[in-house]
C-alpha positions as CSV (number, residue, x, y, z in Angstrom):
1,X,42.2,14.6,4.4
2,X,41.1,17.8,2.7
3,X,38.5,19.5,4.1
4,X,36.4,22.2,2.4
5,X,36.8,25.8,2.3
6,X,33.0,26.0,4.0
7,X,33.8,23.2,6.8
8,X,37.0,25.6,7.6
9,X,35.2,28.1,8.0
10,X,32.5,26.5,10.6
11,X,34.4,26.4,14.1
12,X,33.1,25.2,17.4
13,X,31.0,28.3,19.6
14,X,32.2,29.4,22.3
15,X,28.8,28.4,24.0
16,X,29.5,24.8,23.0
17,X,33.2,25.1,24.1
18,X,32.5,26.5,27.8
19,X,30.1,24.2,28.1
20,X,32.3,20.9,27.2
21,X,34.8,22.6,30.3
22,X,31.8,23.2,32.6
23,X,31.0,19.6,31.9
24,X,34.5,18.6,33.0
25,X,34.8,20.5,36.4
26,X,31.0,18.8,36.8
27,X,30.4,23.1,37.5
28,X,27.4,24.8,36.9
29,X,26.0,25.3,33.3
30,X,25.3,29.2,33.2
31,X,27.3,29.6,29.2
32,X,24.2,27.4,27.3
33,X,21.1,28.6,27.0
34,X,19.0,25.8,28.7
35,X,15.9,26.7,30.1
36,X,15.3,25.1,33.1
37,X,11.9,24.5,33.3
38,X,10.2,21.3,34.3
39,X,8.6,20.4,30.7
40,X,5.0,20.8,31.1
41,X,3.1,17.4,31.7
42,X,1.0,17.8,28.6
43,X,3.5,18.0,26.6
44,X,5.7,15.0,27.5
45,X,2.6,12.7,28.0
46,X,1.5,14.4,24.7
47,X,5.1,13.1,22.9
48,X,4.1,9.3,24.7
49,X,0.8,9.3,23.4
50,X,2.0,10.1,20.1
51,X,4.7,7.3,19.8
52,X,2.1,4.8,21.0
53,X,-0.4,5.9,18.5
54,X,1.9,4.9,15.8
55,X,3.1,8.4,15.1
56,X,6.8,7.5,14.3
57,X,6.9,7.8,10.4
58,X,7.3,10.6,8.0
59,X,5.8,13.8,8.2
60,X,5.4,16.3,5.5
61,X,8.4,18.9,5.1
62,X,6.2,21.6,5.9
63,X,5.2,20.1,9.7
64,X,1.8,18.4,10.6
65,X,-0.7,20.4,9.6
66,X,-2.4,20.1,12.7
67,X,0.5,22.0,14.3
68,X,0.8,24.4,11.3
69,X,-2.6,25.5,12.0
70,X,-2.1,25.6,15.8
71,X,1.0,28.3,15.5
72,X,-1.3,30.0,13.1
73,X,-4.5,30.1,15.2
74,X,-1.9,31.0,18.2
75,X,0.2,34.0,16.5
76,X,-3.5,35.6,15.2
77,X,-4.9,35.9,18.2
78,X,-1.6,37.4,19.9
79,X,-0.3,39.5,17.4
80,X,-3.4,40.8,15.5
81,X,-2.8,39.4,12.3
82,X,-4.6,36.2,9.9
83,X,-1.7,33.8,9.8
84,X,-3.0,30.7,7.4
85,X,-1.2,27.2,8.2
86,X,0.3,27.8,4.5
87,X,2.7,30.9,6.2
88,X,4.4,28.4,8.7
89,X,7.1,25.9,8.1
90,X,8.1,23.4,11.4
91,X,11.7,22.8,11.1
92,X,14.8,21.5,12.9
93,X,14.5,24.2,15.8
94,X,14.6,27.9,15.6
95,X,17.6,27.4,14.0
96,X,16.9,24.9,10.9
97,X,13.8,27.7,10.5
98,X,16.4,30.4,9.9
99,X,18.8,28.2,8.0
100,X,15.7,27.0,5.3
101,X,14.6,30.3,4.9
102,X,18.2,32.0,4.3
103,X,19.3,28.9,2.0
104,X,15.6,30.0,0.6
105,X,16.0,33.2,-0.4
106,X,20.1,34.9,-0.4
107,X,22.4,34.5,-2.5
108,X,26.3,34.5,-1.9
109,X,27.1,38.0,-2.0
110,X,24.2,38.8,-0.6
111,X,24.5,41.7,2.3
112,X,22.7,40.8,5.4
113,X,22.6,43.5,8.0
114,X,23.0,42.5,11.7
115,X,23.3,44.7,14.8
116,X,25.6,44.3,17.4
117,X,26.2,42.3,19.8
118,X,24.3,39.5,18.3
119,X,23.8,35.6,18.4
120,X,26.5,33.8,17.1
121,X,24.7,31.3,15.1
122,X,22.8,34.0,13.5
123,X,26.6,35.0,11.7
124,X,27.7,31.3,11.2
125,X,24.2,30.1,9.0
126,X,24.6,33.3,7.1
127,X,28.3,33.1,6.5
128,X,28.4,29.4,5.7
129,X,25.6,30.5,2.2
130,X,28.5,33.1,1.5
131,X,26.6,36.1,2.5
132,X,28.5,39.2,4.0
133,X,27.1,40.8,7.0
134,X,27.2,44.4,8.0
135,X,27.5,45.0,11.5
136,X,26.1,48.3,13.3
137,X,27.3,48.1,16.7
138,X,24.2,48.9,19.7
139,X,25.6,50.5,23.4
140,X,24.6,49.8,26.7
141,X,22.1,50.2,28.8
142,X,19.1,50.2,26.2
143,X,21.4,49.2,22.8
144,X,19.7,52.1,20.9
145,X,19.6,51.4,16.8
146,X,21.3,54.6,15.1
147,X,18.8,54.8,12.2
148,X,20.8,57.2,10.3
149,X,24.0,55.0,10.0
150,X,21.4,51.9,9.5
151,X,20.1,53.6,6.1
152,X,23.4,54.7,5.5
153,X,24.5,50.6,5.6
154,X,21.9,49.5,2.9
155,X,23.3,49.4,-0.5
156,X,22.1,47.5,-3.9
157,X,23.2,44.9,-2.4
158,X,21.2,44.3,1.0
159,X,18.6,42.1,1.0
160,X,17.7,41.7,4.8
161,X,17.7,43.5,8.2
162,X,17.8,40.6,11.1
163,X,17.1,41.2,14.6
164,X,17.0,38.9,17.5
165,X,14.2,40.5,19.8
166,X,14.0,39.4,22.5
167,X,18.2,39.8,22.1
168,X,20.5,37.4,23.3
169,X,22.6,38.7,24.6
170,X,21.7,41.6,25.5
171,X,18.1,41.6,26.6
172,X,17.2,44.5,24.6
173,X,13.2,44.4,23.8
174,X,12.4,46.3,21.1
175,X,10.0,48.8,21.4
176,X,7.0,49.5,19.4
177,X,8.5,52.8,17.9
178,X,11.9,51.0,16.7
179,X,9.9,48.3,15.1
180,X,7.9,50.9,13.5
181,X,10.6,52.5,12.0
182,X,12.4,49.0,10.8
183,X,9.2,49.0,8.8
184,X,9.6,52.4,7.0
185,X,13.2,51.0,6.3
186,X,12.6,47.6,5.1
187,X,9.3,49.1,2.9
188,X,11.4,51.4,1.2
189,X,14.5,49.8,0.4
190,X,12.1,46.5,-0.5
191,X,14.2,44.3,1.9
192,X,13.1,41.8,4.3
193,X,13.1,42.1,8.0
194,X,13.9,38.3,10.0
195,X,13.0,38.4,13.5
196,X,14.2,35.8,16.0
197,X,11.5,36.1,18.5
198,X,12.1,32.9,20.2
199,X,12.3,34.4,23.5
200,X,8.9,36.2,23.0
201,X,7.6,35.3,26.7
202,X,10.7,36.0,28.3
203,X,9.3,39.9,28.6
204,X,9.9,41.3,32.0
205,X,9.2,44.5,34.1
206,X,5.3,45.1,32.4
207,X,6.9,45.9,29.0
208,X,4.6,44.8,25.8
209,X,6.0,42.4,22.8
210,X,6.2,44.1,19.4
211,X,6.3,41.1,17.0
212,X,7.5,41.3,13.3
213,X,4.5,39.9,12.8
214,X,2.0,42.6,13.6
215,X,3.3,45.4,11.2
216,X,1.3,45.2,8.8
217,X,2.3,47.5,5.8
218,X,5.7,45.2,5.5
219,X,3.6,41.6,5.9
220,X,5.1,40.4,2.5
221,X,8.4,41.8,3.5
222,X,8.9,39.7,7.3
223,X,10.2,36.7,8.4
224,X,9.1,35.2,11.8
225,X,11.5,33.0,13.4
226,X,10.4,31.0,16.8
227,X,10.0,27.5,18.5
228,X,9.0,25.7,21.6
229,X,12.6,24.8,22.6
230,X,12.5,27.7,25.4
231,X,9.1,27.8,26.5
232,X,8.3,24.3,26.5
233,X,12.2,23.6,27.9
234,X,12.6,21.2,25.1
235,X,16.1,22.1,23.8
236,X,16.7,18.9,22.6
237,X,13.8,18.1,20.7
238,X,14.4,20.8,18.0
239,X,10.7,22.0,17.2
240,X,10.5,25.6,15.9
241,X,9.5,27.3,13.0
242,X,9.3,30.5,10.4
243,X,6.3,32.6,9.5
244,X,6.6,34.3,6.1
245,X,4.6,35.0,3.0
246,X,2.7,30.9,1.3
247,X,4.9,31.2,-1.5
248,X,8.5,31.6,0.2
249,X,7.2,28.8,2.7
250,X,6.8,26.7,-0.1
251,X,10.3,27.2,-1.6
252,X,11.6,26.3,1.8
253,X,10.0,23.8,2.8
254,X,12.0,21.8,-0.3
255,X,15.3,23.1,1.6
256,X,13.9,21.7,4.4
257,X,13.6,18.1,3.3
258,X,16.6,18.0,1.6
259,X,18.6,19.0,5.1
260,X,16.4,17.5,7.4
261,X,13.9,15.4,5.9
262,X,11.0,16.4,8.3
263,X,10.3,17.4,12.0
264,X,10.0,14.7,14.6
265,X,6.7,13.2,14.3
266,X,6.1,12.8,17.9
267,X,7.4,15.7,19.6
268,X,5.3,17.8,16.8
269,X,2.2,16.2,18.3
270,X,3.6,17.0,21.9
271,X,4.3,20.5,21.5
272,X,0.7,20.6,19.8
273,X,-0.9,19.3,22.8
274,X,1.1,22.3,24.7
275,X,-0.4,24.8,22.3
276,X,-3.6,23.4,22.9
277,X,-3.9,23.0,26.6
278,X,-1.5,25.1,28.4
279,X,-3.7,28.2,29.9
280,X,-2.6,31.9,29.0
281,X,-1.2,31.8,33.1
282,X,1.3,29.6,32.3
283,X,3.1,32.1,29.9
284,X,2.5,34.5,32.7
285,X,4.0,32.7,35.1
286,X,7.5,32.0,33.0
287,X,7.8,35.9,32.8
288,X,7.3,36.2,36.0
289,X,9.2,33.5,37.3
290,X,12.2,34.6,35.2
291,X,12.2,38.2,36.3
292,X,12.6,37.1,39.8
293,X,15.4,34.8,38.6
294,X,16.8,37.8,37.0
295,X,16.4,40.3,40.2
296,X,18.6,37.4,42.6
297,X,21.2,37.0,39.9
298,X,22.4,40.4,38.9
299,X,21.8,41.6,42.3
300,X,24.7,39.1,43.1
301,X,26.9,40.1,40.1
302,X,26.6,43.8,40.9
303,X,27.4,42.7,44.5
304,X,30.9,41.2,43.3
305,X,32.0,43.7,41.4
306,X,31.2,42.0,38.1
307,X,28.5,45.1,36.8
308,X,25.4,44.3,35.0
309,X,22.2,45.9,33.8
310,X,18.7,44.8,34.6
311,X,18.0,42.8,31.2
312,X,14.7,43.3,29.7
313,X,13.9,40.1,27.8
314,X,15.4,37.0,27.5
315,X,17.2,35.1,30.1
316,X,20.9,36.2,29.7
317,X,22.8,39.0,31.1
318,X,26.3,40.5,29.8
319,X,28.8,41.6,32.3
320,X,31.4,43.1,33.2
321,X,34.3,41.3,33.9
322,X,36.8,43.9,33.9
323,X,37.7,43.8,37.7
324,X,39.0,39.8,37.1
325,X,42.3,38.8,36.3
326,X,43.3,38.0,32.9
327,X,44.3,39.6,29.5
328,X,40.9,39.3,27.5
329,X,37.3,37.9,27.9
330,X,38.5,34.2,27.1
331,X,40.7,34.2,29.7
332,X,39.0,36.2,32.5
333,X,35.6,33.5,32.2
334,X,38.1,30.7,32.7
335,X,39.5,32.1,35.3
336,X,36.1,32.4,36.2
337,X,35.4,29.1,35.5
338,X,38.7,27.5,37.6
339,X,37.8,30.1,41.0
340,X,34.1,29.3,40.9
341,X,33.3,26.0,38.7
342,X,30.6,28.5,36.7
343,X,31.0,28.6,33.1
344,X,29.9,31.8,31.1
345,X,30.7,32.6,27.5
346,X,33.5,35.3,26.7
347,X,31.4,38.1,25.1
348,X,33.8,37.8,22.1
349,X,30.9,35.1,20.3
350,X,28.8,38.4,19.9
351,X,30.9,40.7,18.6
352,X,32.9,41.6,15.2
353,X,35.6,42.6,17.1
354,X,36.6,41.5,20.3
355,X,39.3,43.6,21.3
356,X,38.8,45.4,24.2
357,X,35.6,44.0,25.4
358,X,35.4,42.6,28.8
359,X,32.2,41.2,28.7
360,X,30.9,37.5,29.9
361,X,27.0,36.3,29.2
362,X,25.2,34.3,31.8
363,X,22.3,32.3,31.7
364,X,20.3,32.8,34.6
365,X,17.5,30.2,33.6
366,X,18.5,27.8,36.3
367,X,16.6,25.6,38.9
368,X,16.3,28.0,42.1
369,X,18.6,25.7,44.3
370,X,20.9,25.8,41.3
371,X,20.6,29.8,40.4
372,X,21.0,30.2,44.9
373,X,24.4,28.0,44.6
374,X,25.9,30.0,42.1
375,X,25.1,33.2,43.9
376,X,26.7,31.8,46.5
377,X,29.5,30.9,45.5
378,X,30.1,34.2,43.2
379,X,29.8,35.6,46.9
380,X,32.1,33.2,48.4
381,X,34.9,33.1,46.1
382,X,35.1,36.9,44.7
């Protein structure tokens, strides 16, 4: 068979492929990002009701408008700014959202600039519409942007700046000055900015969220990206969305039904029901729930030898694998993987170049009992 030049392109993630060998060894799951929450009550029983109400047909390609308006209502009151059910799109996940609005408004040719290390999929959407990414690499501890080489990197050609805050994987939260600044840039090269903010509860150690959303002078100019997969633990029911200017929405919502037709009837109506009735404590309680998570596990990894920073956001830690045998990242996490039966992903699925980096990321969004295992057997076996 011949296969096209763009299916070539499109290989397997390392996330999925550590996975599929976690699976195997029956070992624990720390490489995919699954949140391992119990799924709030409200929400399943709201996805039941909905199925026995008859709500198993077609929706519109823009999302139910009831749950338009909900992540409108929601977003205005946190972030300060009128979001109208006509800026939001429900889509196929977080990821569907970004792969609308990209198909939406680039071009092949098109420069998109991303900072380093980022989220895999973020490169593969954007390099399966033929755009070329610019990569400005970020350091440990606090990945600082250098925004001197990032207006240095925009040319004619650059239409967007896209962040992932908070990061995976690095857990950098961006601060309110950085995101500031992004707006001065994106304003005056008349760019857009698309911010992944899906991990936007995940915020630990007292620090405050700086959403695209709430910078005002660049409102025409961002691109919200988020969902309820995380928060709500619903991976698998692929409910997210993007928040942008009516008139790009409306372009993308066409993309939308073409790829996916519409967003599960049901589970819209049961993530609704979470919007609706979870209290403000429950988002508390994540945070602080995951920080704690966060505190035991790279406690652990610094206690093996396996070095890691306290991550500010999100629920994934790099590390340092350096002090493991093996001659690069792939093969020190299954060697990992075969002493331990704990499955991380070889940092090289968030970076350009993966020469020399001796880096694995770890979900540490476990079960306790699950999170206390792997502790203990990091302890026991290195």
């Amino acid at each position: 068979m011949n296969i096209s030049k763009r299916a070539q392109q499109i290989t397997q993630s390392e996330i999925r492929a550590m996975t599929i060998l976690c699976n195997k060894v029956n070992g624990i799951n720390m490489a995919q990002g699954l949140c391992d929450l119990k799924v709030p009550d409200v929400v399943q029983t709201g996805a039941k009701e909905a199925i026995e109400m008859g709500k198993n047909v077609y929706t519109s390609a823009l999302g139910e408008p009831y749950l338009r308006a909900a992540i409108g209502e929601t977003l205005t009151r946190n972030y300060g700014r009128k979001i109208e059910a006509g800026n939001v799109l429900v889509s196929n996940g977080a990821t569907g959202a970004l792969y609308c609005l990209a198909t939406t408004l680039f071009d092949e040719g098109d420069e998109i600039i991303l900072f380093e290390p980022y989220y895999g999929y973020h490169v593969s959407t954007l390099e399966s519409l033929g755009c070329k990414i610019k990569y400005l690499k970020t350091l440990p501890p606090n990945y600082e942007i250098d925004f001197d080489k990032l207006e240095d990197a925009i040319s004619e050609k650059t239409r967007a700046i896209l962040i992932c805050n908070p990061s995976n994987p690095s857990g950098k939260v961006f601060s309110k000055e950085e995101m500031s600044r992004l707006a001065e840039i994106v304003g005056k090269n008349d760019i857009y900015l698309i911010s992944d903010e899906i991990y936007e509860h995940f915020v630990y150690d007292g620090l405050a969220f700086t959403s695209a959303l709430s910078l005002q002078a660049i409102k025409e100019r961002v691109i919200a990206i988020s969902g309820f997969s995380k928060i709500f633990s619903v991976t698998g029911w692929r409910i997210g969305y993007a928040i942008c200017d009516e008139s790009i929405i409306s372009a993308a919502s066409e993309v939308n039904d073409l790829v996916y037709v519409c967003p599960a009837s049901p589970l819209q109506y049961g993530v609704n029901q979470g919007i609706k009735y979870l209290p403000k404590q429950y988002y508390t309680d994540v945070a602080r729930d995951h920080q704690q998570k966060r505190d035991t596990f790279i406690s652990t990894l610094n206690e093996v030898g396996l070095a890691a920073d306290y991550v500010k956001g999100a629920y994934y830690v790099l590390a340092d694998l350096s002090s493991l045998p093996g001659d690069d990242d792939k093969e020190k996490v299954l060697y990992l993987l075969k002493k331990t039966s704990i499955a991380s992903v070889p940092a090289r699925a968030f970076f350009s170049d993966p020469n020399g980096i001796n880096l694995a990321r770890f979900c540490f969004s476990k079960k306790e009992e699950e999170l206390e295992e792997a502790c203990r057997r990091l302890r026991k076996n290195l």
